[in-house]
Backbone as CSV, one residue per row, in Angstrom:
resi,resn,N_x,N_y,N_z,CA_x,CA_y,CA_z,C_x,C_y,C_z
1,UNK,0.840,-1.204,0.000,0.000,0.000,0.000,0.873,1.251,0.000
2,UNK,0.600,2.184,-0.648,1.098,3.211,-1.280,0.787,4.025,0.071
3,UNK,2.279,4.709,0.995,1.970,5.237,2.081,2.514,7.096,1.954
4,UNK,1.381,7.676,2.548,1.416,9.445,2.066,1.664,9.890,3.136
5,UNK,2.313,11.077,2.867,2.281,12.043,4.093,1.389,13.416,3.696
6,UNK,0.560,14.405,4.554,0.126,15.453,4.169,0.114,16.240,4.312
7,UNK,0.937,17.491,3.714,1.602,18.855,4.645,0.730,19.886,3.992
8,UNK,0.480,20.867,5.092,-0.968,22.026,4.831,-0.996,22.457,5.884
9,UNK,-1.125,23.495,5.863,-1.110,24.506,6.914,-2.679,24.425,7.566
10,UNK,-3.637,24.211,6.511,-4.989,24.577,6.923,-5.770,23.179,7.591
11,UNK,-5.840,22.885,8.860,-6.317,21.616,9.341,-7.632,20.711,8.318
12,UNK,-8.242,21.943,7.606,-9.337,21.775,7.523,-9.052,20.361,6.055
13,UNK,-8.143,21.215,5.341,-7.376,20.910,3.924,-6.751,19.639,4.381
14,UNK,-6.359,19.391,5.681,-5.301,17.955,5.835,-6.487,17.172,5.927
15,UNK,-7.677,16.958,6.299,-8.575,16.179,7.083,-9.454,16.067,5.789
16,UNK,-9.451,16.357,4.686,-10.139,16.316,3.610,-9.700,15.435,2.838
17,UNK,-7.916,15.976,2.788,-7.233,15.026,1.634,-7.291,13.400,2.402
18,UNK,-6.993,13.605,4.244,-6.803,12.343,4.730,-8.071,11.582,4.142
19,UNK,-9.062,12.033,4.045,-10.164,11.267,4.043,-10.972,10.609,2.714
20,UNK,-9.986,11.678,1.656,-10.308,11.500,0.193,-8.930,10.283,0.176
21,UNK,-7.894,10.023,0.353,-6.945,9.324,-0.072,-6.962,7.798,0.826
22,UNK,-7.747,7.927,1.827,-7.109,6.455,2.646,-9.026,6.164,2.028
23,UNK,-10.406,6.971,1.590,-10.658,6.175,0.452,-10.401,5.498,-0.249
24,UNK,-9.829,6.389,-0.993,-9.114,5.554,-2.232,-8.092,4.394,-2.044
25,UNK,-7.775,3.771,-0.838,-6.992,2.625,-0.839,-5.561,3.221,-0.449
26,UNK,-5.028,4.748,-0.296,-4.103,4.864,0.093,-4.017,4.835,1.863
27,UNK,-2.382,4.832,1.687,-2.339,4.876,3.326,-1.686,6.602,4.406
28,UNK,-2.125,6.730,4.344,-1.995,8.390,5.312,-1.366,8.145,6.419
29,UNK,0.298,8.223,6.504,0.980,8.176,7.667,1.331,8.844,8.306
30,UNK,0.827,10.307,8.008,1.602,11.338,8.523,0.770,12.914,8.125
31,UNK,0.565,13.570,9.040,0.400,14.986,8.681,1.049,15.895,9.560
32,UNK,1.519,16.858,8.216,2.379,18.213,8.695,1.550,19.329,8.389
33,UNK,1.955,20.310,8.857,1.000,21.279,9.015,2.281,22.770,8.526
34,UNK,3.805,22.128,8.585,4.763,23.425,7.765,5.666,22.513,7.121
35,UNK,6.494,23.664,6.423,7.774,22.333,5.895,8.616,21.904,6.288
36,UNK,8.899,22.523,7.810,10.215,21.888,8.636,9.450,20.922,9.342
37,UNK,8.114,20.509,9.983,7.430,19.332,10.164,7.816,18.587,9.697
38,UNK,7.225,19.067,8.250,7.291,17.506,7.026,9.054,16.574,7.160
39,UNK,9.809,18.095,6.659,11.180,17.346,6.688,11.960,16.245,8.263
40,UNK,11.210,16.797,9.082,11.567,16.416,10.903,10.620,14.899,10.542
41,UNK,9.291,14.692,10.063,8.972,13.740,10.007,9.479,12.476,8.995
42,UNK,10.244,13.126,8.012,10.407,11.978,6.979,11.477,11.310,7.533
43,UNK,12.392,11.964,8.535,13.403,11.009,8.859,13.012,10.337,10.082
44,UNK,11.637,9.845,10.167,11.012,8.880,11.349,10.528,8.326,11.102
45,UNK,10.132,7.957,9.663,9.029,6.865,9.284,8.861,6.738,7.617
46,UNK,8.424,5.477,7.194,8.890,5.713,5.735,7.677,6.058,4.738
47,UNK,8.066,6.720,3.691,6.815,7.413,3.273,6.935,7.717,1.693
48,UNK,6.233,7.031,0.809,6.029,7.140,-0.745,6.070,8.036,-0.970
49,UNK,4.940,9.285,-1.138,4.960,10.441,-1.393,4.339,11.349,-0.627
50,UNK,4.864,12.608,-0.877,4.621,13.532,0.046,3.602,14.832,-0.888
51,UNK,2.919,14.782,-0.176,1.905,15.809,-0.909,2.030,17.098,-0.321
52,UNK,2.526,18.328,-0.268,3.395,19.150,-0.522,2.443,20.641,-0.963
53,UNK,1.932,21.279,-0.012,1.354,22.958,-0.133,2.519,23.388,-0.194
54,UNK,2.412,25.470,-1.118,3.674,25.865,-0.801,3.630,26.738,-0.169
55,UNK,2.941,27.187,-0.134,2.857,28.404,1.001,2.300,28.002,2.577
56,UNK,3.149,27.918,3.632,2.202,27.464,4.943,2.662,28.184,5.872
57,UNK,2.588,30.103,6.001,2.675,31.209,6.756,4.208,31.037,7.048
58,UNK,5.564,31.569,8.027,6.355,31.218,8.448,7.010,30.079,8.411
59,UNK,8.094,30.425,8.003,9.293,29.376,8.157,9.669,28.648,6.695
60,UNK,9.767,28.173,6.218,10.259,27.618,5.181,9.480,27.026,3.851
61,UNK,8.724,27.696,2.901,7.718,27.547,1.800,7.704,25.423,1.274
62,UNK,6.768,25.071,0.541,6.952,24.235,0.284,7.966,24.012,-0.587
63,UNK,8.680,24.488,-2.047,9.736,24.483,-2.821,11.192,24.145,-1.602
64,UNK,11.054,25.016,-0.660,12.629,24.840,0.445,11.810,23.482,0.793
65,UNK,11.338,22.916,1.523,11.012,21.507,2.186,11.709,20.269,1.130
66,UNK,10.535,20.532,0.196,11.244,19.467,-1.318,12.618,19.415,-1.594
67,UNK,12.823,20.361,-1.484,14.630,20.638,-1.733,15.227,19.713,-0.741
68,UNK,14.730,20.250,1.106,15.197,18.851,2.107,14.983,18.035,2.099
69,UNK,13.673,17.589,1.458,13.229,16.132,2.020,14.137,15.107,0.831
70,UNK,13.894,15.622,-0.206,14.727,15.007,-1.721,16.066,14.891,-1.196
71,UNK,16.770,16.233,-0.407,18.134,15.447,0.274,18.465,14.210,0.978
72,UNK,17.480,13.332,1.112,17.856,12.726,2.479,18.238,11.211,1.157
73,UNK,18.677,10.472,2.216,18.572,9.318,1.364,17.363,8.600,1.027
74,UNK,17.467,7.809,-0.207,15.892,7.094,-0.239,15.042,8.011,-0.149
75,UNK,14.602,9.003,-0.744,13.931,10.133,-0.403,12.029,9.301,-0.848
76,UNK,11.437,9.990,-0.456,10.184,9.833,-1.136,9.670,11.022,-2.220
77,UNK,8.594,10.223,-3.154,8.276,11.722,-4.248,7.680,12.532,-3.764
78,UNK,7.805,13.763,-4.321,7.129,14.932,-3.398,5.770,15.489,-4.391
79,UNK,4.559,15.659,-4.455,4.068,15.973,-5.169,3.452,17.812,-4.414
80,UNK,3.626,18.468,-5.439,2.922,19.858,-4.841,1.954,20.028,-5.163
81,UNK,1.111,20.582,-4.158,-0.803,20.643,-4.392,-0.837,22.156,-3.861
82,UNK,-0.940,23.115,-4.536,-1.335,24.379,-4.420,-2.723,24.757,-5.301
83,UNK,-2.614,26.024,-4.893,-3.351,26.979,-5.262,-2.783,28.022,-6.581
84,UNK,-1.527,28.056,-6.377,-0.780,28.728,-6.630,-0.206,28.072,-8.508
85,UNK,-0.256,29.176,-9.399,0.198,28.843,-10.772,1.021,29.324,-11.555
86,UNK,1.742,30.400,-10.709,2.283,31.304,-11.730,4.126,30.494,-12.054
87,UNK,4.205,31.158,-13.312,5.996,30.686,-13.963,6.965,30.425,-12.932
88,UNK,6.856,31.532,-11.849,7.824,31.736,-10.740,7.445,30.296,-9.791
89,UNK,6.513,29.643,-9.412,6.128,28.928,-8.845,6.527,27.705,-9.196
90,UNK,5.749,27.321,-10.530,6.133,26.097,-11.201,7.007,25.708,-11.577
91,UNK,8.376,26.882,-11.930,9.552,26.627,-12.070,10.710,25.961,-11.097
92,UNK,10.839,26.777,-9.699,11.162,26.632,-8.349,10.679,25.329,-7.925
93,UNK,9.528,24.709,-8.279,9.059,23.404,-7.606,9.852,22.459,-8.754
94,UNK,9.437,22.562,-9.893,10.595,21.461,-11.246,11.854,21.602,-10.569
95,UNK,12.535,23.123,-10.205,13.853,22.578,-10.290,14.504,22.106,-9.049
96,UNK,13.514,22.388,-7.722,13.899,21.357,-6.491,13.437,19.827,-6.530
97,UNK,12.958,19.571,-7.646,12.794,18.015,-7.698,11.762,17.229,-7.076
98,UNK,10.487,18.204,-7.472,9.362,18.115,-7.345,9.065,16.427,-8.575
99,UNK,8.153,16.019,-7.819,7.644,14.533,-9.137,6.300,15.261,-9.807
100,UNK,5.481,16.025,-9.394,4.514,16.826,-9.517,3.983,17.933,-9.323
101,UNK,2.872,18.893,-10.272,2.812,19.620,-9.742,1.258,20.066,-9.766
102,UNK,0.066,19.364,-8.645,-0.996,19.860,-9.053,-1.902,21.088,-8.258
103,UNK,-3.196,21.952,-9.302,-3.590,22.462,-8.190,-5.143,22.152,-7.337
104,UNK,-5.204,22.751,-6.317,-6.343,22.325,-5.446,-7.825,22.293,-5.820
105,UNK,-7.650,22.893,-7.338,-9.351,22.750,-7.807,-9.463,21.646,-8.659
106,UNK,-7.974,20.572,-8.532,-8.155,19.377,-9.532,-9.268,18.032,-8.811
107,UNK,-9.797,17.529,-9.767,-10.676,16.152,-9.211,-10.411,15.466,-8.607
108,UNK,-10.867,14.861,-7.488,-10.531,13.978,-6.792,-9.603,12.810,-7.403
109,UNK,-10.084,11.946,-8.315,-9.604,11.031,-8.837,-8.462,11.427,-9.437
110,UNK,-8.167,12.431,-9.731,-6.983,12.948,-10.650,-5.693,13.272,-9.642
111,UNK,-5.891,13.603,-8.282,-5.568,13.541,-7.774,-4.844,11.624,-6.705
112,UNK,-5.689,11.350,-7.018,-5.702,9.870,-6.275,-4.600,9.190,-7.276
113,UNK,-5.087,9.446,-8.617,-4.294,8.907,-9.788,-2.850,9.561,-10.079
114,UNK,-2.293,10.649,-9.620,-1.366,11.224,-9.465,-0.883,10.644,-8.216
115,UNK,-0.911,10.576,-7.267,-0.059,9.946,-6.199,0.470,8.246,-6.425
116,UNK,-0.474,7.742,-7.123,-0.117,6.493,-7.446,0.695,6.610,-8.676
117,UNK,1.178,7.559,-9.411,1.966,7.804,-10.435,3.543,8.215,-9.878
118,UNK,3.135,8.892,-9.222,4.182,9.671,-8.481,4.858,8.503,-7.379
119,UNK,4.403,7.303,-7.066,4.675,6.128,-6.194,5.811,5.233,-7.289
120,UNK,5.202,5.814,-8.435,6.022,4.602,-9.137,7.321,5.259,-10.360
121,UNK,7.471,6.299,-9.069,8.161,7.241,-10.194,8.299,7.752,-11.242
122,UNK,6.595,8.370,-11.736,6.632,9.226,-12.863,6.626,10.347,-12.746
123,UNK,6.247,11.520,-13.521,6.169,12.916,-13.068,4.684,13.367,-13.469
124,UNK,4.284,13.869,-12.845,2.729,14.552,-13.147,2.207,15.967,-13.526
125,UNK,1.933,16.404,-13.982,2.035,18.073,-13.647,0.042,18.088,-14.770
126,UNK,-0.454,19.089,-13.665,-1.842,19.499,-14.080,-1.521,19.746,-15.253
127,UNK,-3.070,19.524,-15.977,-2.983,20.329,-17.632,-2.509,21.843,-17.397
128,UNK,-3.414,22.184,-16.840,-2.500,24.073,-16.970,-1.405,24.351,-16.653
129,UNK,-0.801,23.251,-15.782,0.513,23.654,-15.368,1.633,23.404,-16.633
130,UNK,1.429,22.291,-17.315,1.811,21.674,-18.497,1.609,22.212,-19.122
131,UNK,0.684,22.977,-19.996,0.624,23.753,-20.617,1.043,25.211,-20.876
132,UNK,1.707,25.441,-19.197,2.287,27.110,-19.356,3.914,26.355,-19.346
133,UNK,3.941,25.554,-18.898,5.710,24.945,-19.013,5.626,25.264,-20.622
134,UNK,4.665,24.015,-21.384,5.366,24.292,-22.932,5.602,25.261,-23.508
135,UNK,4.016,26.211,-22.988,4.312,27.749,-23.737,5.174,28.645,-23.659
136,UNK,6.033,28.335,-22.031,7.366,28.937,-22.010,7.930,28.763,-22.810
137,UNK,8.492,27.414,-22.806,9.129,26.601,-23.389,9.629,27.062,-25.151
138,UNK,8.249,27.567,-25.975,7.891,28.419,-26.846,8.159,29.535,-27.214
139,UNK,7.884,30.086,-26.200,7.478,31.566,-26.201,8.927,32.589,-26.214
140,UNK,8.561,33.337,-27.057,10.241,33.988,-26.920,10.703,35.345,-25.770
141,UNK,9.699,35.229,-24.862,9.922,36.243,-23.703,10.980,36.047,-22.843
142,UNK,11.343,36.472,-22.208,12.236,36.035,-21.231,12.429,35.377,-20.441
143,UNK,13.370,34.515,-20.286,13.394,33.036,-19.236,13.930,33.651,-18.198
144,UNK,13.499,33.554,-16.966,14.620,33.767,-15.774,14.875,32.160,-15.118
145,UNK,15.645,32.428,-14.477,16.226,30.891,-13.837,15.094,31.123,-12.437
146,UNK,15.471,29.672,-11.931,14.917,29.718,-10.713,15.283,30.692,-9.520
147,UNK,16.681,30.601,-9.546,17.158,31.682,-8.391,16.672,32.942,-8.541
148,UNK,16.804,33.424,-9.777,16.860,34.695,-10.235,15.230,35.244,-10.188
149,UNK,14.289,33.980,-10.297,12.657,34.265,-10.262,12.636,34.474,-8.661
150,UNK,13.377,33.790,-7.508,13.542,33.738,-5.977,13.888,34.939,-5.558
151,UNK,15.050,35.854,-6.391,15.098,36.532,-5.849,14.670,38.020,-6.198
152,UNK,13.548,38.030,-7.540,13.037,38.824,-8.127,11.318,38.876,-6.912
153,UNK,11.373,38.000,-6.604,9.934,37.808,-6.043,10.525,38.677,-4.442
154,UNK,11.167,38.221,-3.847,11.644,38.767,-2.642,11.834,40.035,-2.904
155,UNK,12.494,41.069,-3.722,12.246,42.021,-4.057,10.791,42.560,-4.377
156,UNK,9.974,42.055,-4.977,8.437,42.335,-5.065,7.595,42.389,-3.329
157,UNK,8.382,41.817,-2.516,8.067,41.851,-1.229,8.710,43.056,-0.483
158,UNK,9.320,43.864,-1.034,9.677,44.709,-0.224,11.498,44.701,0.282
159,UNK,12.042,43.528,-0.083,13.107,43.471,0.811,14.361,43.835,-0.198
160,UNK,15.166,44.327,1.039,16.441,44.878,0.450,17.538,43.259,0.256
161,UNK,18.583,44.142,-0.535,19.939,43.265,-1.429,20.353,42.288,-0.269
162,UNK,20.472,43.085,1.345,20.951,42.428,2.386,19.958,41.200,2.958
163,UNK,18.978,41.968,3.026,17.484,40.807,3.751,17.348,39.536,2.381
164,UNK,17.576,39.851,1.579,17.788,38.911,0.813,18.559,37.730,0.373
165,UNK,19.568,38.421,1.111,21.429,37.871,0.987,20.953,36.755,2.506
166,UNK,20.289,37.291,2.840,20.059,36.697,4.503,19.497,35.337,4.222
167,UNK,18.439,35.603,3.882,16.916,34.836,3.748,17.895,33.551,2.354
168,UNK,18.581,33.608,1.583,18.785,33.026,0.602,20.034,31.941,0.783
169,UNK,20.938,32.842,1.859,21.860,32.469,2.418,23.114,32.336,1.845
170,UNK,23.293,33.580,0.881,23.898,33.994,-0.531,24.730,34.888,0.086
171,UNK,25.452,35.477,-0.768,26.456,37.343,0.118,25.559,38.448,-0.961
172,UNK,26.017,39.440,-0.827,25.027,40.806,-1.205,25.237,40.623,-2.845
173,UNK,26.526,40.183,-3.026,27.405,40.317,-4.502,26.833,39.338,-5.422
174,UNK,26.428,38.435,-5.175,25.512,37.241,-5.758,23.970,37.865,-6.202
175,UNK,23.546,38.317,-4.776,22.361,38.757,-5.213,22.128,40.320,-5.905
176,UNK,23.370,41.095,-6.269,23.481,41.725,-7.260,23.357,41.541,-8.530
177,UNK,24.358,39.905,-8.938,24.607,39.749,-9.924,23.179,39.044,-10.772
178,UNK,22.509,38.368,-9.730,21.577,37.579,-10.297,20.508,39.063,-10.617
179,UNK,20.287,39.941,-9.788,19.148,41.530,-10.435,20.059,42.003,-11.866
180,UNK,21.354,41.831,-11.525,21.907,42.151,-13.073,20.938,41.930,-14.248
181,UNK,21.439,40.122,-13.932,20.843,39.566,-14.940,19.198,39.387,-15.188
182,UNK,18.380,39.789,-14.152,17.088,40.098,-14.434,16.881,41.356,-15.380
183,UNK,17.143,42.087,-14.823,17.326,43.761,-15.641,17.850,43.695,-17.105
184,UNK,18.934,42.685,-17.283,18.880,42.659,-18.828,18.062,41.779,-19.922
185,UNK,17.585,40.978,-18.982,16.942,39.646,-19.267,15.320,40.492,-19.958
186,UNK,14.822,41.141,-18.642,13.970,41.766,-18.977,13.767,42.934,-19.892
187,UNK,14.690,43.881,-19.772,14.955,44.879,-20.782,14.630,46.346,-19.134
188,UNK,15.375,46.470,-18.542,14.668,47.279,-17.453,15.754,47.596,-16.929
189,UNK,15.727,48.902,-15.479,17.056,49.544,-15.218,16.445,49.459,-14.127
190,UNK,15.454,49.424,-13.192,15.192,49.379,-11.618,14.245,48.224,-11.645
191,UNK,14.623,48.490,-9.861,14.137,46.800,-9.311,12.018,46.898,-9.610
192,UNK,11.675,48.287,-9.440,10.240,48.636,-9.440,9.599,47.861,-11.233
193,UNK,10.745,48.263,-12.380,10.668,47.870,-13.139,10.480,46.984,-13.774
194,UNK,11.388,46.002,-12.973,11.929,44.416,-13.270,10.336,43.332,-12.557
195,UNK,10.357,44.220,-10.877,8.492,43.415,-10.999,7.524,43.643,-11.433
196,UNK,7.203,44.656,-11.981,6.103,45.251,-13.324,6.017,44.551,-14.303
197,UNK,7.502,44.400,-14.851,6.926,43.431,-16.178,7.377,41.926,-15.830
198,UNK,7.885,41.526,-14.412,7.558,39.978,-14.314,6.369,39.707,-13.939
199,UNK,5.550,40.668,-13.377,4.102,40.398,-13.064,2.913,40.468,-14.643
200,UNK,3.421,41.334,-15.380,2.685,41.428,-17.020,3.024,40.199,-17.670
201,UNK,4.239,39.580,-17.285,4.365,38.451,-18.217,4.004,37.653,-17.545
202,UNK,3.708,37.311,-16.262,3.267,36.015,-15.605,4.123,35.374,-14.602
203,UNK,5.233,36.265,-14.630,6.718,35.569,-14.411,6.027,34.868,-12.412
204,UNK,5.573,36.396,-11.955,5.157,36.889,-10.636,3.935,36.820,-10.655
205,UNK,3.463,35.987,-9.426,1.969,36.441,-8.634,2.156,37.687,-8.097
C-alpha cells in the first residue's frame, strides 16, 4: 500500500485530503501542518509520497522543504498541491525536484491517480501547469532561472539586497549579480521595473 504524508497549513485541507486518499486505498501516515514538520517527520518513518502545499505562513515555503526532504537518502516523491500557478512557482518546484505539480481545484480522482503515479516514479504536472511549461518553453519572452525568479519575487516583497542575501543564504554580490541579470533579461534599469513586467508576463503572482 502506497503510504502518504500530508503537509498544509490549513487543518481543515489535511482532514479532507486524509479522508479523500485512505478512500481511495491509500495509506496516510503522517500529517504536517509546515515544511520543517514535514522534513523532521520523513526522517522517522517511511513514506512514498509527500503531498506538498507551498505556502504554509512562516518558516520555510513548500519548494525549500522538497529541496530537504529530496536530500535525504531514499527520499520519497514529493508531489505539490497548491493553489498557486504562476511561472515563478512552477519553475522553483521542477527545479527542487518536485515529481509533480498539481492544483487544489483538480478532481478527486486525478488527484488519487497522481499519487499512485508519483509512487512509481513518474512525473505529473496538471494540464495548466503543463501547458504554461510548454508555452514557455515556446514563447520567446524572457526566461529567468529559478534563483533569479527567488530573488526577483523577494524584491516584489519589499526586501532589500541584504534581507535577501540573509533569507537566501547567498552574500550581497551574488544577489546583485543575479538583479543584473534580471534587468537585462527583462529589458529594465530598476528593481520597481523588473516586478512590473515579471508580473505582465506572468513571471510573478
Amino acid at each position: 500500500m502506497t503510504r502518504v504524508m500530508v503537509t498544509d497549513d490549513h487543518p481543515v485541507v489535511r482532514a479532507g485530503l486524509r479522508a479523500l486518499l485512505e478512500a481511495s486505498g491509500l495509506e496516510v501516515v503522517a500529517e504536517a501542518s509546515s515544511g520543517a514538520e514535514a522534513v523532521a517527520l520523513i526522517s522517522r518513518m517511511p513514506v512514498d509520497v509527500v503531498l506538498m502545499d507551498l505556502q504554509m505562513g512562516e518558516g520555510i515555503d513548500g519548494v525549500e522543504a522538497t529541496r530537504l526532504v529530496l536530500d535525504r537518502p531514499s527520499p520519497p516523491a514529493v508531489l505539490i498541491l497548491t493553489t498557486y500557478d504562476t511561472d515563478a512557482d512552477i519553475l522553483r518546484a521542477v527545479e527542487a525536484g518536485a515529481a509533480g505539480y498539481l492544483l487544489k481545484d483538480a478532481p478527486p480522482e486525478s488527484l488519487v491517480d497522481a499519487v499512485h503515479r508519483a509512487a512509481r516514479g513518474e512525473t505529473v504536472l496538471a494540464p495548466l501547469v503543463a501547458q504554461r511549461l510548454v508555452t514557455r518553453m515556446r514563447s520567446p519572452a524572457p526566461s529567468l532561472s529559478g534563483r533569479e525568479l527567488e530573488v526577483l519575487s523577494q524584491v516584489a516583497e519589499g526586501a532589500s539586497n541584504r534581507q535577501i542575501a540573509k533569507r537566501l543564504v547567498v552574500s550581497e554580490a551574488t544577489v546583485k549579480s543575479h538583479l543584473v541579470h534580471v534587468f537585462t533579461k527583462l529589458g529594465v534599469d530598476s528593481r520597481t521595473a523588473a516586478v512590473a513586467a515579471a508580473r505582465e508576463s506572468g513571471l510573478l503572482r
